[in-house]
matplotlib code that plots the C-alpha trace (Angstrom):
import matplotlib.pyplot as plt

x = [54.2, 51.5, 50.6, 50.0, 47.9, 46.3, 45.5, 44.9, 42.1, 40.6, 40.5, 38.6, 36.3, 36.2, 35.1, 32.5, 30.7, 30.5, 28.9, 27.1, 26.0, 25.1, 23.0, 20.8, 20.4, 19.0, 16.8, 15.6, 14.7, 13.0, 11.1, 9.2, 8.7, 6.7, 5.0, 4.3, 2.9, 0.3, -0.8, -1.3, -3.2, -5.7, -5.9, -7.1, -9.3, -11.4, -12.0, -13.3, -15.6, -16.9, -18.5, -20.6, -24.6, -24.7, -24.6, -24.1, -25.9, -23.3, -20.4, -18.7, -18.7, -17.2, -14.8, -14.0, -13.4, -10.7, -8.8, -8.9, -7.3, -4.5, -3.9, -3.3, -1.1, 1.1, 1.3, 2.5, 5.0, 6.8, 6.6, 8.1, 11.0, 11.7, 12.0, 14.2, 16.2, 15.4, 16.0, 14.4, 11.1, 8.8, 5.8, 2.5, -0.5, -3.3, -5.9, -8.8, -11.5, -14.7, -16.2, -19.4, -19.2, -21.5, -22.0, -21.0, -24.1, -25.2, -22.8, -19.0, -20.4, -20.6, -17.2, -15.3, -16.4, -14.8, -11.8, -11.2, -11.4, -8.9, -6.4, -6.5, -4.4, -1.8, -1.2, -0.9, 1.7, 3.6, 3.2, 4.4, 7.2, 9.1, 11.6, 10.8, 8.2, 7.5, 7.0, 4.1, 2.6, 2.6, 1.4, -1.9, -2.4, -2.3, -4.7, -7.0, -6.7, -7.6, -10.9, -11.5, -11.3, -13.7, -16.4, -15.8, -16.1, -19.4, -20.7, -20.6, -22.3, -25.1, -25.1, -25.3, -27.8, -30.2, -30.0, -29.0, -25.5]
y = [1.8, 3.6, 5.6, 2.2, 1.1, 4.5, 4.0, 0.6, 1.4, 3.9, 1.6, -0.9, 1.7, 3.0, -0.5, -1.0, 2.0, 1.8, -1.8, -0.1, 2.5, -0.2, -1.6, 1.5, 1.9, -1.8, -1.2, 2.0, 0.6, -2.7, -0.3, 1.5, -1.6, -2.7, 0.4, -0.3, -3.4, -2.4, 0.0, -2.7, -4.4, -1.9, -1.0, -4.7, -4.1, -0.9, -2.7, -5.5, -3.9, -1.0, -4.3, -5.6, -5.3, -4.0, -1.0, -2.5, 0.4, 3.0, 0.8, -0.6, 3.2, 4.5, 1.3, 2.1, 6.0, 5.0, 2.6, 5.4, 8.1, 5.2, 4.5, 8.2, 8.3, 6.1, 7.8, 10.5, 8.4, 7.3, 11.2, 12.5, 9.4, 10.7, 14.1, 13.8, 11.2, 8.1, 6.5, 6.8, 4.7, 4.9, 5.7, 4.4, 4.5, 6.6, 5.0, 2.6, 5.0, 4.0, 1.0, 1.2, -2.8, -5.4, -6.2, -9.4, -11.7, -11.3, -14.1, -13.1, -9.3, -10.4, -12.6, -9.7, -8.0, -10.2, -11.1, -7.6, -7.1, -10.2, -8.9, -5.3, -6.4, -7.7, -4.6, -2.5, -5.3, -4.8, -0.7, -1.2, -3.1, -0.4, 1.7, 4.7, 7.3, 8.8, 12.3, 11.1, 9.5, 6.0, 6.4, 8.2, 5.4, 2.9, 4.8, 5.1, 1.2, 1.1, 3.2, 1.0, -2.5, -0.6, 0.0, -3.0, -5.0, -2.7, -3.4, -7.3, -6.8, -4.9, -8.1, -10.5, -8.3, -8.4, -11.5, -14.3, -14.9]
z = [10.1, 11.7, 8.7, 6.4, 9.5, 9.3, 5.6, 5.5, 8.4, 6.0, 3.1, 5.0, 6.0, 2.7, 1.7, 4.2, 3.4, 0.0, 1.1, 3.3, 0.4, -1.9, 0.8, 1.5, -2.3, -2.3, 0.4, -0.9, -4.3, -2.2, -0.3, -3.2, -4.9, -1.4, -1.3, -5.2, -5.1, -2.2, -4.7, -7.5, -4.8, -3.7, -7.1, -7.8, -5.1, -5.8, -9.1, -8.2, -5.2, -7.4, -9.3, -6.5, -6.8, -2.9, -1.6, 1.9, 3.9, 2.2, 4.0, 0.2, -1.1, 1.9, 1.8, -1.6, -0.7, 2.0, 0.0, -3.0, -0.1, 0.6, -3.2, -3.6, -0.8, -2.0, -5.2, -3.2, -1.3, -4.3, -5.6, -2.2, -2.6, -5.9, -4.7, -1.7, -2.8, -2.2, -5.3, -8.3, -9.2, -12.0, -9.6, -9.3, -12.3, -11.4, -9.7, -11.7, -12.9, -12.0, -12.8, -15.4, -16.8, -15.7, -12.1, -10.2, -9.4, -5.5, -3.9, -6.0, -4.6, -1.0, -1.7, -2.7, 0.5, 2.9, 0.2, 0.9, 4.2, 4.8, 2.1, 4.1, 7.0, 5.4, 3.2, 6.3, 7.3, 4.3, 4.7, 8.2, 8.1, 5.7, 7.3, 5.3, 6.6, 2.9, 4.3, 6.4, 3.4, 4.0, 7.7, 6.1, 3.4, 6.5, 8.3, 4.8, 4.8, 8.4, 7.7, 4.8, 6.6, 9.5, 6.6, 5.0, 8.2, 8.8, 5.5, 5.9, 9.5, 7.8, 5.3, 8.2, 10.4, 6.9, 5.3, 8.2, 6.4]

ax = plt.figure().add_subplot(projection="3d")
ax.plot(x, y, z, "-o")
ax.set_aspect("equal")
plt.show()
């Protein structure tokens, strides 16, 4: 009687760790589809800033520099996942070349400066409420985002200090 108890126990366990096993494997696979679409986002971003008219006192280039450092950081994020396990993902696209079309007209370039900025947050919000560390990777591209919402935020002061926005 003891030993069905026994082996019952273990198959319950059994069962709730393969649950349990599932459930990681979900939350893995939800996790670099997170860091994925902050990627696509910033991605969106550098785009559409590298088509403003302004130079913002250097403060959009800069901007643009920082969100290029998080991009490729979570590039890397999905590479170290890949590497040590953590599911498998089809990674991240390289980053948008540079931008040679036409320019935006002055006020969609000073938009896209503070649509930006406002977006920046909440990908750090996204980026911060996943469990997974990506080797260190995903706490640099928040801190790259960080450094980009400080120029950004910099850039539309200059804006405001030179043309009365």
């Amino acid at each position: 009687m003891n030993l069905r108890k026994a082996l019952g126990a273990l198959a319950v366990v059994g069962l709730i760790g393969a649950g349990a096993n599932a459930a990681v494997a979900q939350n893995m696979s939800l996790s670099n589809q997170n860091v994925h679409n902050v990627a696509a986002s910033i991605g969106t971003a550098i785009t559409s800033l590298e088509k403003d008219q302004r130079d913002f006192d250097g403060h959009r280039v800069r901007g643009i520099e920082h969100l290029r450092g998080a991009y490729r950081q979570l590039r890397l994020s999905v590479g170290w996942a890949r590497n040590h396990g953590y599911g498998y993902y089809d990674g991240i696209p390289p980053a948008p070349p540079a931008y040679n079309g036409p320019l935006y007209g002055q006020g969609t370039s000073d938009q896209e400066i503070v649509d930006v900025t406002r977006a920046i947050p909440g990908w750090i919000a996204q980026l911060q409420g996943d469990a997974r560390d990506y080797g260190g990777h995903r706490i640099t591209a928040m801190n790259q985002l960080q450094a980009a919402e400080n120029e950004l935020n910099l850039a539309i002061q200059y804006f405001r200090a030179h043309n009365g926005y």
